[in-house]
C-alpha positions as CSV (number, residue, x, y, z in Angstrom):
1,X,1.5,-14.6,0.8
2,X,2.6,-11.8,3.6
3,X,1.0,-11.3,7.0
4,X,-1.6,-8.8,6.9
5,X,-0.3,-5.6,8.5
6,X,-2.4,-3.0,10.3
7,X,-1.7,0.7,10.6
8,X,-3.1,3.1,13.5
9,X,-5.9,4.5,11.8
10,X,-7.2,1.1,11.7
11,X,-6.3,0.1,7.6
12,X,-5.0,-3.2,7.0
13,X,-2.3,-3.8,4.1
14,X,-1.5,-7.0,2.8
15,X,1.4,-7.3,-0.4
16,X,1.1,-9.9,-2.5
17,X,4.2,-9.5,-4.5
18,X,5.0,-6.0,-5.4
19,X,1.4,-4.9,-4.7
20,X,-0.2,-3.7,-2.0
21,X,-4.2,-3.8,-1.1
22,X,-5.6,-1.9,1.7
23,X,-9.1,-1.8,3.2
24,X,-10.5,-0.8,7.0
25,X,-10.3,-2.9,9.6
26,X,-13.1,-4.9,11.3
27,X,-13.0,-2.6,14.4
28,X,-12.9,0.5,11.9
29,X,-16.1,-0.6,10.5
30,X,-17.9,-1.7,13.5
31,X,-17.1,2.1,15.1
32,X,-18.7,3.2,11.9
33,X,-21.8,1.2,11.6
34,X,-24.1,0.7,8.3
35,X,-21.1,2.4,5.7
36,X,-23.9,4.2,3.0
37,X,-20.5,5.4,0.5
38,X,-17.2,5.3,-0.1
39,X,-15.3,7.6,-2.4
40,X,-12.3,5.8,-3.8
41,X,-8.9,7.0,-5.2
42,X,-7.9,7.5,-9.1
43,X,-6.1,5.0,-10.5
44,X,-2.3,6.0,-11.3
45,X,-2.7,8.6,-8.5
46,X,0.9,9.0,-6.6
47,X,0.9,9.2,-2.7
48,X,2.4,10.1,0.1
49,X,2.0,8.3,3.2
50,X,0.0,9.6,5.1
51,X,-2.0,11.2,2.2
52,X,-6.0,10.8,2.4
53,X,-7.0,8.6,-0.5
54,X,-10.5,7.8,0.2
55,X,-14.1,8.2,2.5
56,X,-16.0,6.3,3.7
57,X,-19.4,7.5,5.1
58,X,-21.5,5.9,7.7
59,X,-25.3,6.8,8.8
60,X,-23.4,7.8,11.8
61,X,-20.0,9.8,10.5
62,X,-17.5,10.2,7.3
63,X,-14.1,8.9,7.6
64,X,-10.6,9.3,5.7
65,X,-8.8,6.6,4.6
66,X,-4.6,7.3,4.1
67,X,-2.0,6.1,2.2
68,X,-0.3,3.7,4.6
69,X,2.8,4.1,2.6
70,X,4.2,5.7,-0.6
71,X,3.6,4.9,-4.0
72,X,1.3,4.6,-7.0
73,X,-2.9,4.0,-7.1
74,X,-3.0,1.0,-9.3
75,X,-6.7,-0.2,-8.6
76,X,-9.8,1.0,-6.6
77,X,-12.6,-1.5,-5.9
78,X,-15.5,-1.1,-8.0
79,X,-17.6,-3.3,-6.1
80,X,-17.7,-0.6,-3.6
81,X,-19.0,2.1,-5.3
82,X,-22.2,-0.4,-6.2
83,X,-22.5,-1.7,-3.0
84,X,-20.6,0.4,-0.1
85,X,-22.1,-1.8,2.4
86,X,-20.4,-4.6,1.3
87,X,-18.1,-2.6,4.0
88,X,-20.1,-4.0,6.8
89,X,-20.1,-7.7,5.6
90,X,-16.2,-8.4,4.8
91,X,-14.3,-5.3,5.6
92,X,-11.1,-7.5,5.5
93,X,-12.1,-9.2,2.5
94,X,-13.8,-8.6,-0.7
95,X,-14.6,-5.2,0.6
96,X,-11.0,-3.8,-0.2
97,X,-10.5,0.1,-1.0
98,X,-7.7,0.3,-3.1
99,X,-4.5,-1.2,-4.2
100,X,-1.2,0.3,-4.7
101,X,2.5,-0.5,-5.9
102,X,4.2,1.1,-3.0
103,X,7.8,2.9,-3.5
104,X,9.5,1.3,-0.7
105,X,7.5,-1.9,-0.3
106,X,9.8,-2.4,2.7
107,X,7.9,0.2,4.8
108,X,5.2,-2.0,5.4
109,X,7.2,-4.1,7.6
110,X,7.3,-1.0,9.7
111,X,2.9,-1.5,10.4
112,X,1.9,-3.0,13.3
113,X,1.4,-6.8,13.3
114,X,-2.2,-8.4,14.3
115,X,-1.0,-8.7,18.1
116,X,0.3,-5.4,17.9
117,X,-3.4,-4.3,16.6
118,X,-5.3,-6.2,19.0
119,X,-3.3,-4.3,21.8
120,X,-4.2,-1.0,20.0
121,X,-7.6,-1.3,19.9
122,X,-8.1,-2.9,23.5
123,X,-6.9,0.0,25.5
């Protein structure tokens, strides 16, 4: 299984094969606080990175969630839409947003690694 990589808008991706799943990060959710919805993609969306493909809402403020890379919406976590503060529990877990078959699976070695991360969010 692949190191989990992290993007600047605080997603993580991990790829498991030729899939991708993303969610926020711990940090992301913590800044949010108690996460009261999430609005997921469509399955067999295509995307652009960059693209927003989700929101999440907090009691405190909404946030978009992007495309880390390019490629095709091939799930969306149902779990969420039941439970959205499943968000606060296991953000980097069982909480997961989407996941995706990305065109160039390659571009996610470009992400920053967890070190990388870290550094981001300590300045």
């Amino acid at each position: 299984m692949a190191d989990v990589k992290y993007t600047e808008d605080h997603e993580w991706v991990l790829l498991d094969g030729e899939e991708a799943t993303i969610g926020i990060t711990d940090h992301a959710q913590e800044q949010l606080g108690e996460v009261v919805f999430v609005e997921l993609p469509e399955t067999g969306k295509k995307v652009k990175k960059g693209d927003v493909v989700a929101v999440v809402e907090s009691v405190k403020a909404a946030s978009e969630i992007y495309a880390p890379v390019a490629g095709e919406i091939t799930e969306s976590n149902p779990a969420l839409e039941d439970d959205p503060g499943l968000v606060n529990g296991d953000a980097e877990g069982e909480a997961w947003f989407f996941r995706m078959i990305p065109d160039d699976a390659n571009e996610i070695d470009d992400l920053m690694d967890a070190d990388d991360y870290k550094d981001l969010i300590d300045e």
